[in-house]
VEXRO-437195 format. One record per residue: x, y, z of N, C-alpha, C in turn; residue in one letter; chain. Coordinates in steps of 0.001 Angstrom, whole numbers, m for minus. Layout:
<rs>
{r {X Y Z} {X Y Z} {X Y Z} a A} ...
</rs>
This chain:
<rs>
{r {3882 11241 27472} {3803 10573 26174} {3226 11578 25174} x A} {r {4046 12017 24288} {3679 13032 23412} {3934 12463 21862} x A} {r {2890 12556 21112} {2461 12407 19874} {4372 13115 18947} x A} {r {4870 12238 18096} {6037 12442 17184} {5125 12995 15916} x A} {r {5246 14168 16149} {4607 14724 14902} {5799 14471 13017} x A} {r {7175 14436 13260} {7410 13734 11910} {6919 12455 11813} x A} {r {7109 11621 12780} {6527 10151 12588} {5162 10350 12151} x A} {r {4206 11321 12698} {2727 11000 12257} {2567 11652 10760} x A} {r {3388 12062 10390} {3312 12805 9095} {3870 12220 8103} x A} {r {4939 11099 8560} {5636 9812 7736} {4642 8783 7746} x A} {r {3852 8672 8674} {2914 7582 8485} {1726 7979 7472} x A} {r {1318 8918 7961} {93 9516 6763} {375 9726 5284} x A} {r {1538 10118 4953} {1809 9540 3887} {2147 8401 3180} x A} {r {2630 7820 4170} {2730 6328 3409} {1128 5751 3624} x A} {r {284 6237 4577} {m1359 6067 4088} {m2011 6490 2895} x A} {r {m1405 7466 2454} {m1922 8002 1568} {m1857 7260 m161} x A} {r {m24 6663 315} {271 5663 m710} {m76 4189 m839} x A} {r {m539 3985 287} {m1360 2663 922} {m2412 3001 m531} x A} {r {m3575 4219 m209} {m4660 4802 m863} {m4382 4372 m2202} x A} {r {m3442 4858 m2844} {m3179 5345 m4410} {m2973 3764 m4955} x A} {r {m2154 2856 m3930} {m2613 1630 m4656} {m3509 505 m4312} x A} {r {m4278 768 m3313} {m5401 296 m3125} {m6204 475 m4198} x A} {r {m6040 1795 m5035} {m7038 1371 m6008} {m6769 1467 m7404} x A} {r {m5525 1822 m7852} {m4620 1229 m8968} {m4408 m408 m9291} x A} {r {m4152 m1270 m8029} {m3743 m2319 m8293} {m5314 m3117 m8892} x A} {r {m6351 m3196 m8270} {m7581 m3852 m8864} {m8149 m3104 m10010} x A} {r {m7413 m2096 m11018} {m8081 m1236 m11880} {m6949 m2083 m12856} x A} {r {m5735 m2415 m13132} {m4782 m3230 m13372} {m5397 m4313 m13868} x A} {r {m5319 m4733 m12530} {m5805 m6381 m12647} {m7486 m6449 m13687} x A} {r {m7975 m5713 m13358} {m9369 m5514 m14545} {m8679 m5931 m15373} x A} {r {m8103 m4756 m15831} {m7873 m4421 m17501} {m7367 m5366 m17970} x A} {r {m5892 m6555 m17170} {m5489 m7422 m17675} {m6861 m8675 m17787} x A} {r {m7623 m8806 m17126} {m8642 m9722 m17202} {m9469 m9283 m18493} x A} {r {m9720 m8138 m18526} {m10279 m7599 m19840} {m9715 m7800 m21331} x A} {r {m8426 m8043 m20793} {m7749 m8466 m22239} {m7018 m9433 m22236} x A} {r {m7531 m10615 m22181} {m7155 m11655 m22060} {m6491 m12283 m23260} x A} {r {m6632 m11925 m24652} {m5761 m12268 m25432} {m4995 m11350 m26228} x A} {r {m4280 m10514 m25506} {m3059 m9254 m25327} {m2417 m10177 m25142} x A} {r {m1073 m10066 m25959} {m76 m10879 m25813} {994 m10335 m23759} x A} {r {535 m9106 m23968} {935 m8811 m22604} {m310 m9104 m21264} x A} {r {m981 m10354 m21539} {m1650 m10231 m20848} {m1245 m10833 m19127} x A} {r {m423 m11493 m19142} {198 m12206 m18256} {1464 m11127 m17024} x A} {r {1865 m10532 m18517} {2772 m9294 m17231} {1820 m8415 m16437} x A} {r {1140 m8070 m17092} {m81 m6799 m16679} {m773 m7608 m15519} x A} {r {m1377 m8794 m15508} {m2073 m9470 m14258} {m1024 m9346 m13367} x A} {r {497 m9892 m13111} {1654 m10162 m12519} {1803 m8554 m11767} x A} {r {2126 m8359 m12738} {1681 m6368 m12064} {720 m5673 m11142} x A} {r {m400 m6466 m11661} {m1537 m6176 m10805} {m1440 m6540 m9062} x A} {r {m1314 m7974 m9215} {m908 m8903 m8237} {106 m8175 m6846} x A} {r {1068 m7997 m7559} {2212 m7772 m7645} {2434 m5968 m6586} x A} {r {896 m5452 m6856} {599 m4246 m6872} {m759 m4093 m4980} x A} {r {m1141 m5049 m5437} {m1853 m5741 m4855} {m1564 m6085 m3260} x A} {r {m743 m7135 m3728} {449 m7307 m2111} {871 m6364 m1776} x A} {r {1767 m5410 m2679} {2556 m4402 m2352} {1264 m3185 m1121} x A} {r {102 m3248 m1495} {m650 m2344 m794} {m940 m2937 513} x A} {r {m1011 m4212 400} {m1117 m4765 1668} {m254 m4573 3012} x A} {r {375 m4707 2300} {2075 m4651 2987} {2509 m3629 3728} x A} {r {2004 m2231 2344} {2208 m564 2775} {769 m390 4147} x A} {r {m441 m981 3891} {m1292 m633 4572} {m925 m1475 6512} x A} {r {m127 m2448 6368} {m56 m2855 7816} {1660 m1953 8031} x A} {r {2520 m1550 7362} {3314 m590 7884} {2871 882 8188} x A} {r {1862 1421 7084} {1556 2434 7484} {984 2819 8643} x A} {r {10 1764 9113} {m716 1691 10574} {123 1631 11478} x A} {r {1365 501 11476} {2152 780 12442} {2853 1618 12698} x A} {r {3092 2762 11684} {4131 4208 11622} {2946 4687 12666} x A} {r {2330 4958 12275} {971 5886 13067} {683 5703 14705} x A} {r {790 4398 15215} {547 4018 15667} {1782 3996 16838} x A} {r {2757 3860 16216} {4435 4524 17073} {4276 5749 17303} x A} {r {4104 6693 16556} {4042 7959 16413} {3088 8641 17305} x A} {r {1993 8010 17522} {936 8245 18934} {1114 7647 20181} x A} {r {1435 6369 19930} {1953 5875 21543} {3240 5762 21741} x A} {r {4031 6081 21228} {5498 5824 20972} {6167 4530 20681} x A} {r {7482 4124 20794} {7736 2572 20213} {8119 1969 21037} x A} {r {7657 717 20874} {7814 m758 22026} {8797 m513 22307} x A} {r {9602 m660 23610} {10726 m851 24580} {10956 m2240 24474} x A} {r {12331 m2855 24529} {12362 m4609 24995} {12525 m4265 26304} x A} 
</rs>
């Protein structure tokens, strides 16, 4: 059982993009809370949100890239 070094290098980057909106999406969502009577205030939260999930999402695929890539991938 040998470590897929493109797989671990596809996963770490999509960790890395996990990173970038882990902390974009709640800097977002501030600002739309901060300006609450911006007529764009409603897209900008939606965005945030929106930004939000999206990291969630990247952060349980990215683990699982990584995680193939070291033990290799489930067999049926």
């Amino acid at each position: 059982m040998r470590t897929d070094k493109d797989l671990l290098i596809k996963g770490v980057k999509y960790l890395g993009y996990t990173v970038l909106l882990m902390f974009s999406a709640p800097v977002i969502i501030y600002q739309a809370f901060k300006n609450q009577e911006h007529p764009l205030y409603w897209p900008v939260l939606i965005l945030g949100l929106l930004l939000g999930v999206v990291a969630i999402a990247m952060g349980f695929y990215s683990i699982k890239v990584l995680v193939d890539s070291l033990f290799g991938k489930k067999e049926n």
